[in-house]
C-alpha positions, -999 to +999 in steps of 0.1 A: -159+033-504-144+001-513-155-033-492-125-050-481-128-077-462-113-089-434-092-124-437-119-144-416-148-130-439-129-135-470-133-172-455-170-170-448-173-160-483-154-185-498-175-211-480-208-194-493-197-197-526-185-235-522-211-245-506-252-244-522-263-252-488-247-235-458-248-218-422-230-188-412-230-189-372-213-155-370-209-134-335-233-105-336-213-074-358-188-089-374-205-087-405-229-114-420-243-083-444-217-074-463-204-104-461-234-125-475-236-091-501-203-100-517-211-135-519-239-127-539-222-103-559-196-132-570-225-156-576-247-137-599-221-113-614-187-130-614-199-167-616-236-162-632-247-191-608-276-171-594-303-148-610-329-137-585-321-139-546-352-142-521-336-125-482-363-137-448-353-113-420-370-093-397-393-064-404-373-039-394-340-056-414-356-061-442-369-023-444-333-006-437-300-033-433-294-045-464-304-020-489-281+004-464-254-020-462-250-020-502-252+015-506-225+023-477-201+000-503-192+011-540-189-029-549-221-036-541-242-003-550-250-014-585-274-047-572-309-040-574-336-043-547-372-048-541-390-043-509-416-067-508-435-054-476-464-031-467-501-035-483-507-064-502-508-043-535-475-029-528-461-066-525-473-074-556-460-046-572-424-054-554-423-094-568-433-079-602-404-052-603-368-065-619-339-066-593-316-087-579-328-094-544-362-092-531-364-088-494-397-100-470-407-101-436-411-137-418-443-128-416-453-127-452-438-162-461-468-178-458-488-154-484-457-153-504-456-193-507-494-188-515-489-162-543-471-182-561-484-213-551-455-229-539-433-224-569-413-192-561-394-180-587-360-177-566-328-195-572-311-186-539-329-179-504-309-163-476-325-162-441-316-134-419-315-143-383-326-183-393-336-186-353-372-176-371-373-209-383-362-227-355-398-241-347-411-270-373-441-263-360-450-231-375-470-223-407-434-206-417-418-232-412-441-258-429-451-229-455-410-230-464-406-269-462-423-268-491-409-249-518-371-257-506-365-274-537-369-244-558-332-233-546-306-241-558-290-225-530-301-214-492-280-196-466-287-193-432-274-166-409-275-161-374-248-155-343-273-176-320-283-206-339-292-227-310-308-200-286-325-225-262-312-259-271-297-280-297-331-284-304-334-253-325-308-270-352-327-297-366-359-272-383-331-252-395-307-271-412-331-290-429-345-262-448-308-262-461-301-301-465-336-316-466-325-336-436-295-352-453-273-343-419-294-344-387-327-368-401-354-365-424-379-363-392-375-339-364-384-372-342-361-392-358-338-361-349-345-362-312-346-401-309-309-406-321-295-376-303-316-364-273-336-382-238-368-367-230-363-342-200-391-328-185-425-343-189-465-346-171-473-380-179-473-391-213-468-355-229-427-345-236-424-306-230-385-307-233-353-326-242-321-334-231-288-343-248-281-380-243-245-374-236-215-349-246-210-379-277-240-370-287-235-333-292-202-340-308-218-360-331-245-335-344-213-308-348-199-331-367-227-338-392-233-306-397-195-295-396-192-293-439-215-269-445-215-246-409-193-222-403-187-200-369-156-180-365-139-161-341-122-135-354-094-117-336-101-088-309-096-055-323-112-036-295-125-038-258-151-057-251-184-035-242-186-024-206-218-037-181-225-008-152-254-020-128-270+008-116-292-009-085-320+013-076-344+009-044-380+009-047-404+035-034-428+032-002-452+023-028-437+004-055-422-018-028-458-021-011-473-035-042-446-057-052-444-074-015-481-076-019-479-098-052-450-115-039-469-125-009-503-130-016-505-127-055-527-102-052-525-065-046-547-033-044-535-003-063-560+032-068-588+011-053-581-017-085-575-056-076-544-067-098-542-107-095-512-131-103-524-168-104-491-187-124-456-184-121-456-160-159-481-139-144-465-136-113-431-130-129-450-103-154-463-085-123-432-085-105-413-069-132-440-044-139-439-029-102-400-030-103-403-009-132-426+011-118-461+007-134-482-020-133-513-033-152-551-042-141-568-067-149-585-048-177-553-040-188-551-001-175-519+015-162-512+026-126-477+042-124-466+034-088-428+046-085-402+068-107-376+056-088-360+045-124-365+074-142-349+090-110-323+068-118-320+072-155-315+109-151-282+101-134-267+081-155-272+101-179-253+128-164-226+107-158-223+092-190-232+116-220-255+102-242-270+098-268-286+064-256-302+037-268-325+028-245-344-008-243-380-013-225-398-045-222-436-030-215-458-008-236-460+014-199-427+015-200-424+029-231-455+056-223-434+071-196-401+071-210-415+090-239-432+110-216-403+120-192-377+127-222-395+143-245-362+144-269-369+106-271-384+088-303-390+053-305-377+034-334-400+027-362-382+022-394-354+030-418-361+071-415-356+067-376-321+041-379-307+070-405-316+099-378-301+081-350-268+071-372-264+105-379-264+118-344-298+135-348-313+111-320-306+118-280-323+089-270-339+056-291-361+038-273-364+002-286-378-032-277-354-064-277-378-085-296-382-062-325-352-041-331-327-063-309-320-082-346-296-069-378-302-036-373-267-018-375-271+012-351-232+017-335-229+049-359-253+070-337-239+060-297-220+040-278-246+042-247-271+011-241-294+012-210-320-012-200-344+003-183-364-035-181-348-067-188-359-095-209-355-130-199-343-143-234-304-146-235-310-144-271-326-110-274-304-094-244-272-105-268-288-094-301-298-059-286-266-053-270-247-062-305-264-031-321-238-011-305-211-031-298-204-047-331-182-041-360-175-005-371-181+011-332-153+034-327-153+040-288-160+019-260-195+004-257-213+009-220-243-013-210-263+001-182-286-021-168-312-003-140-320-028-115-353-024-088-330-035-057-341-066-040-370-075-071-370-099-098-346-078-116-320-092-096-327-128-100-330-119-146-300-099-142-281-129-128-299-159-155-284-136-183-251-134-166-250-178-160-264-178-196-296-194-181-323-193-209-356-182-213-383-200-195-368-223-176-349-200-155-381-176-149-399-206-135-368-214-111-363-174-099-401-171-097-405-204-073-378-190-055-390-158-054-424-174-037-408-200-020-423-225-047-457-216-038-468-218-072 
């Protein structure tokens, strides 16, 4: 099959040819794959620009997307990859093999910079969901700041460049301009463009915009080299079903228990809650309907939303792709649908895209980036939420992307009057990560904590 692209990627690809240094802020499914494919194509085929391409993504990405993404297409079957992942032998063996593009894990930069002590032998890096690099304070990061200059090109791609603040831009773009745009320092970054926010004393644990001039400003620094497009609506957007489920006589004991005294008995075990994370964690565990000791043991306390689960899925035919937030979680989902796998790799995406899956259960954190799963459903549930606005958008674009040919439905199973609520509703405002569990959790307690 022939890649054609659509006008607004023929665009993006235009501007990844223009442009050695670049960010492609695309919505979630429209794309960046192929997209960034045939921009390499042109480069090292057309244009003989670029001879070895280095691609950072996630784990599971870098072990099924792309290499399944170039195969799906006749123009791009002919490029050559190596998986550099697994043992260290078997990454060795992966950077010595001849291809095109060389895929890794984020978490193998840092031996990767190492092996070759800081002198990697690619001309062109691409990194998959960039939002990994968002933190100059990582060994990654710091591992990548120095061997930048052996590129002669770098692409960033991600549809959520800024998950938690403006913040997030400055680690990022510098690994594309060396700083040219936003600063050479992230301090020097934060001084011209952002006020301290909230603080204890001396020490500055977050930042604020100084004004809406400000924020203008930094889109317009970085407006040359960034693109983000909106393409046009060829479909109906997915469809969000809250399914609100009461607890049990149980359940609803131990949760009031935490709530109340962050502390509650459960099979003759203590299970304590003494900060506002731990009290959220708890919380969310009983609403789900397990909940850890302190030694880290399971004590199931409700099925109210397995109960639950059952019924939507008579209502609405699977097969589902189902998303838990704790390991218990996952232990009794695989334990009540037995007809349930949990994604591990490309074997399981290929299974599930060919309809041989009923249900795939999957965690936002690790499979909720690049994976492209709308072949195999058009059924999401979330049987716990996350409180990262990032994650819950990246999961729920693994359906409803690009290429989905029916309507997408997002059920989302709620423990009535719990936490749950209170997520539910930060996701929905587009409140972000931790500072909206600290404001439901006070709330929650009545800011006893």
């Amino acid at each position: 099959m022939q890649f054609i692209a659509h006008e607004y990627q023929q665009q993006v690809i235009r501007h990844i040819v223009g442009h050695p240094g670049c960010g492609i802020f695309l919505g979630m499914g429209l794309g960046k794959t192929s997209i960034t494919l045939a921009a390499v194509q042109e480069l090292m085929y057309d244009r003989f620009e670029v001879q070895k391409v280095l691609i950072i993504a996630p784990k599971m990405v870098a072990e099924s997307t792309w290499e399944a993404e170039a195969k799906k297409w006749d123009d791009f079957r002919h490029l050559r990859f190596a998986r550099v992942l697994g043992t260290k032998a078997r990454r060795i063996e992966a950077l010595a093999q001849d291809a095109d593009i060389y895929l890794i894990n984020r978490e193998n930069v840092v031996w990767l910079t190492e092996y070759y002590r800081n002198r990697l032998p690619f001309d062109m890096l691409i990194i998959d969901e960039s939002t990994s690099f968002k933190d100059a304070g990582t060994k990654r990061w710091r591992a990548l700041k120095k061997c930048r200059g052996c590129f002669s090109r770098a692409v960033l791609l991600t549809g959520t460049p800024s998950p938690n603040s403006l913040i997030d831009l400055w680690p990022q773009l510098y690994l594309v301009d060396g700083g040219e745009r936003l600063g050479r320092t992230l301090t020097e970054y934060r001084s011209r463009y952002f006020l301290p926010d909230k603080r204890s004393g001396m020490v500055v644990y977050s930042y604020k915009l100084r004004d809406k001039a400000a924020e203008d400003e930094i889109y317009r620094r970085i407006s040359d080299i960034c693109i983000s497009l909106d393409p046009p609506k060829t479909r109906a957007p997915a469809k969000v079903i809250v399914h609100s489920v009461p607890l049990g006589p149980k359940a609803r004991r131990v949760y009031e228990s935490i709530k109340k005294e962050f502390v509650a008995e459960v099979e003759g075990r203590e299970i304590t809650a003494l900060s506002a994370a731990a009290v959220s964690n708890k919380l969310q565990q009983a609403a789900n309907g397990a909940i850890y000791d302190g030694e880290g043991r399971t004590a199931v306390i409700g099925e109210e939303k397995i109960t639950a689960m059952r019924q939507v899925m008579e209502d609405f035919p699977g097969p589902y792709l189902v998303f838990y937030h704790y390991r218990s979680d996952l232990d009794r989902l695989m334990q009540a649908f037995p007809e349930a796998e949990k994604i591990e790799g490309p074997e399981t995406v290929d299974r599930w895209n060919h309809g041989e899956i009923p249900m795939l259960l999957a965690h936002p954190a690790s499979a909720g980036y690049g994976l492209n799963l709308q072949q195999g459903g058009h059924e999401i549930l979330w049987y716990g939420l996350t409180w990262s606005l990032e994650q819950w958008q990246q999961a729920n674009a693994r359906l409803d992307r690009q290429g989905q040919q029916r309507g997408v439905h997002i059920h989302v199973i709620l423990g009535k009057d719990t936490i749950d609520e209170k997520i539910y509703r930060a996701l929905q405002s587009k409140r972000k990560g931790q500072d909206a569990m600290l404001e439901a959790v006070r709330a929650e307690i009545g800011g006893r904590l």
